[in-house]
C-alpha positions, -999 to 999 in steps of 0.1 A, spaced: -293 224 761 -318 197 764 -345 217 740 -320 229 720 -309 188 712 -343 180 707 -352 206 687 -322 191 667 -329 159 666 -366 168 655 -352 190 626 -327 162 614 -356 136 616 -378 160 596 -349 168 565 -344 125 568 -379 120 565 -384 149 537 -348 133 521 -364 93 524 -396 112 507 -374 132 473 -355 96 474 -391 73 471 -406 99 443 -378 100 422 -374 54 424 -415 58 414 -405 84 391 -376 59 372 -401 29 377 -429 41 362 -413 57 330 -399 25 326 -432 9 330 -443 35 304 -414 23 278 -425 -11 284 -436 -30 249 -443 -62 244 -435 -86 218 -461 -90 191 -457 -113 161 -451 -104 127 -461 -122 96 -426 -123 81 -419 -145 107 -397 -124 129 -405 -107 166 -408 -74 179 -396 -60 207 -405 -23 205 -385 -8 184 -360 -44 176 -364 -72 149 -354 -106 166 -348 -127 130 -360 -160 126 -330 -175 118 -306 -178 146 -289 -213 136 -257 -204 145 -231 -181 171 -225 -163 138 -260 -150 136 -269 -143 170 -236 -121 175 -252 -104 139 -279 -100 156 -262 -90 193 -244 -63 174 -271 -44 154 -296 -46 187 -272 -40 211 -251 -11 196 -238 -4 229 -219 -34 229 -203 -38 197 -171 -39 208 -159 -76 204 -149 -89 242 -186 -85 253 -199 -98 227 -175 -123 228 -185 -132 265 -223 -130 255 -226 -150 226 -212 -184 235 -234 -186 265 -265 -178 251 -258 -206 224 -251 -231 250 -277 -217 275 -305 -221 247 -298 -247 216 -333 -239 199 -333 -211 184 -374 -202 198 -356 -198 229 -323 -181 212 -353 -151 201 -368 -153 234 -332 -148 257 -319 -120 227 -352 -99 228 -353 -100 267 -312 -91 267 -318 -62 239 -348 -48 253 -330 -43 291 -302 -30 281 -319 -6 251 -340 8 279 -319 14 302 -294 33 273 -326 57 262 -319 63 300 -284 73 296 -269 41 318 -243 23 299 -249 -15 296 -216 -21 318 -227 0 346 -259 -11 353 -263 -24 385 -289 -43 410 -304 -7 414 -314 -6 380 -323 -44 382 -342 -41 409 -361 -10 394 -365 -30 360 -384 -60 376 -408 -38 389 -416 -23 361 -423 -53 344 -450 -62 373 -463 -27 369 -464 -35 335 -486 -61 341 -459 -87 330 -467 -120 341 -444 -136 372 -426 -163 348 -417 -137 324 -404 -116 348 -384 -149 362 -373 -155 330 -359 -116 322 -345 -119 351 -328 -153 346 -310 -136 313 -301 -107 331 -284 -126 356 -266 -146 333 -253 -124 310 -237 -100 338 -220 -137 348 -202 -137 316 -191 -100 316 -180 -103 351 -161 -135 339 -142 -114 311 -135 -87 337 -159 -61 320 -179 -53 357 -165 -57 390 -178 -93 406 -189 -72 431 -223 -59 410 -223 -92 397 -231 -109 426 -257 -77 439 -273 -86 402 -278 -121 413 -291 -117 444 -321 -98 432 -353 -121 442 -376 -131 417 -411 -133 420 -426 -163 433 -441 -182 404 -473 -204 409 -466 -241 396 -490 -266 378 -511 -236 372 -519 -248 331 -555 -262 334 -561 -299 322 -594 -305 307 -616 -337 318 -614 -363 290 -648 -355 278 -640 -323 271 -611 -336 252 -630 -356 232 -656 -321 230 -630 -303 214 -614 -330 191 -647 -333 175 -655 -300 173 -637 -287 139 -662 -293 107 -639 -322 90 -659 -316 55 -638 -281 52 -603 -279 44 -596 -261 75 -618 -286 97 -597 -316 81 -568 -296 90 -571 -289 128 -593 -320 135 -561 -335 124 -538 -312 145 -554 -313 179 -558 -353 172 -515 -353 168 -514 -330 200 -536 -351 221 -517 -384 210 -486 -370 207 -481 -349 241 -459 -326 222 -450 -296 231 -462 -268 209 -433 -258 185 -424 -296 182 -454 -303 161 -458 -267 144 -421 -275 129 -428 -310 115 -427 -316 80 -446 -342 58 -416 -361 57 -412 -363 94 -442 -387 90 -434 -424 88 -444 -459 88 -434 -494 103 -459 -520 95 -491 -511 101 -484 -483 124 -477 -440 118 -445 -424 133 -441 -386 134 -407 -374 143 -402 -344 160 -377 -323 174 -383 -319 212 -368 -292 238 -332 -296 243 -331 -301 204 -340 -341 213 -352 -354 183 -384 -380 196 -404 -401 177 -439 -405 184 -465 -430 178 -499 -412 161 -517 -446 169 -553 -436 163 -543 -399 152 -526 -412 118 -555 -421 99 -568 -381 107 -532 -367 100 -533 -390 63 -566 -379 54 -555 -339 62 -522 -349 39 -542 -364 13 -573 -337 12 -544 -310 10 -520 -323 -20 -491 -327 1 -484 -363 5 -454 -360 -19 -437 -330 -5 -416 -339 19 -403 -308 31 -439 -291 30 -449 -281 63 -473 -307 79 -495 -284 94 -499 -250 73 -519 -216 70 -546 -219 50 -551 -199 24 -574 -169 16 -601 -188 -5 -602 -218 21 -590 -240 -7 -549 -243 -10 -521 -238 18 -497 -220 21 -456 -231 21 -452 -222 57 -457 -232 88 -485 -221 114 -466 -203 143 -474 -215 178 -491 -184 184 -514 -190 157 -517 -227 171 -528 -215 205 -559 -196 191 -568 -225 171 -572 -246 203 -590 -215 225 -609 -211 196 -622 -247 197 -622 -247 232 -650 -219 231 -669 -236 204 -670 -268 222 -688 -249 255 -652 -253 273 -641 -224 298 -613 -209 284 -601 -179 310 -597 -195 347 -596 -179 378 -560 -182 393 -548 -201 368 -534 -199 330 -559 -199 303 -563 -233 288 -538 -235 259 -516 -259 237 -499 -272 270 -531 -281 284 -532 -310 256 -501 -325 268 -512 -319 306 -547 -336 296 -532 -364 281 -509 -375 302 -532 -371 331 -557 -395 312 -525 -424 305 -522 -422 338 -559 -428 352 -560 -451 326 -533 -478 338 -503 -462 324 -467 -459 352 -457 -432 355 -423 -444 340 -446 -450 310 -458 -417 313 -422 -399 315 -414 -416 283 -444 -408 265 -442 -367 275 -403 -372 270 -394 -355 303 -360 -358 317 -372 -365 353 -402 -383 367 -408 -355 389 -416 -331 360 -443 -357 348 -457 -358 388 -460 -325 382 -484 -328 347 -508 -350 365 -540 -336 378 -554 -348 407 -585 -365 408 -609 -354 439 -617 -395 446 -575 -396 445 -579 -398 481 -611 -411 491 -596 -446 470 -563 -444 485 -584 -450 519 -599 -478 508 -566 -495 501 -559 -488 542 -562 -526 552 -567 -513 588 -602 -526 601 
């Protein structure tokens, strides 16, 4: 009897182990012909994005256009109710409409692969989360993206379990799927001569030159984030006494004006050289156009904006691509800046203001550390 239970009990760990096997090959199988569906979202000159086979529009101003735009992505969920519990939160959730694009392409492009897969949107569940954020890190997607997908995700299965369209239940498995941990302060600030490197570094006597000489110069004054400046207008530029404003419109839609102080007299000459100093809705900072002589009536995207500042970057003998870290981009301006206020003299109230954060810990987190941070903080040890 006692053979024949072993014998059993080696048999039933054998079909659980062959059964745990089937189970792990066909989870590898799912993940990695998601992985293989997996596009990402290149820009289009007509100023809309792609996610695979979807158009996210550039306008999304209003609920009216974003539930347009919900509808014919999503045709899953046309019915009304969940659109109707999608759309108000995503409006409130994301007020700009860059980040309207961003939530919509990563909402559509979830639930349209999981539909090629035959699961409906309203019966997905953390399973199929789960499965989905590892695919995106098979992918090769980058750990805030991922945090990010998953963060819409999460929220919009909140608003259909709120309207009764999937059991809490599911909801709550859905939110308790981990995201990745996500490495902070990781945008590299350059050292201030390398600032100055890089300002210098566009040929001022082209059109182009003028142009970005004048655009890092706003960036580096500024602190603005990326889109802020890449939406101005000419008429957002203006003047109190002796002194240059350029209002922007800031994340959170926060309108902020912003002293150009020594960048205004590069900004006017870049107005000036281009013929746009009397159109006040032209786009401050524009494409240039094919013979390097006019611009063009729209505005550079911050993709495009980006490149301009790697491309400088490289010229002015600056490493670009850092180990462990993200490459050095627009956000390393407004990282470099307000690390130099700082050493400077500047509080770190003064600081907040200038980057217009909404807590002084977000600007704590901007400044880089110097490596004689420490070795002066010992001196001030009166302790002899």
């Amino acid at each position: 009897m006692c053979f024949i239970g072993c014998q059993s009990d080696v048999l039933f760990r054998r079909s659980g182990t062959r059964l745990k096997k089937r189970e792990e090959k066909e989870q590898a199988g799912l993940t990695a012909n998601l992985s293989a569906k997996l596009v990402g979202p290149p820009s289009h000159a007509n100023g809309s994005s792609s996610f695979g086979e979807l158009a996210i529009p550039e306008d999304l101003s209003t609920a009216a256009r974003v539930a347009s735009c919900l509808r014919r992505l999503i045709p899953a969920l046309g019915a009304h109710d969940p659109l109707a519990a999608v759309v108000p939160w995503l409006c409130d959730k994301c007020p700009s409409e860059h980040s309207r694009r961003a939530y919509l392409g990563d909402l559509a492009t979830f639930l349209r692969h999981f539909s090629a897969l035959g699961v409906h949107p309203l019966e997905v569940t953390a399973d199929h989360v789960a499965l989905y954020k590892e695919s995106l890190s098979q992918a090769g997607k980058k750990p805030t993206t991922i945090c990010r997908v998953l963060s819409v995700i999460r929220g919009a299965y909140q608003q259909f379990g709120r309207k009764g369209l999937v059991d809490w239940k599911t909801v709550g498995d859905i939110q308790a799927v981990e995201s990745p941990r996500v490495k902070k302060n990781t945008t590299p600030a350059l050292t201030e001569q390398e600032a100055r490197n890089l300002l210098h570094t566009p040929d001022t006597k082209t059109l182009i030159g003028c142009r970005d000489h004048a655009l890092l110069f706003t960036y580096i004054m500024t602190t603005c984030r990326a889109s802020a400046v890449a939406h101005a207008t000419v008429g957002s530029l203006d003047r109190s006494g002796a002194d240059w404003f350029l209002t922007v419109t800031e994340k959170g839609s926060k309108e902020e004006r912003k002293a150009l102080i020594d960048a205004s007299s590069a900004v006017l000459a870049w107005v000036e050289r281009a013929g746009i100093a009397d159109k006040s809705e032209f786009p401050l900072f524009p494409p240039i156009g094919r013979d390097g002589k006019s611009v063009e009536d729209r505005h550079l995207t911050t993709h495009r904006i980006r490149n301009i500042v790697k491309k400088y970057a490289r010229l002015a003998g600056i490493q670009v691509v850092r180990p462990g870290r993200r490459a050095v981009c627009t956000h390393s301006l407004r990282k470099t800046s307000i690390t130099s206020a700082l050493n400077n003299g500047a509080t770190m109230q003064q600081a907040k203001s200038l980057a217009g954060h909404s807590s002084i810990r977000t600007t704590e987190l901007y400044y880089q550390e110097n490596e004689k941070d420490a070795e002066e903080a010992a001196k001030r040890i009166q302790i002899r």
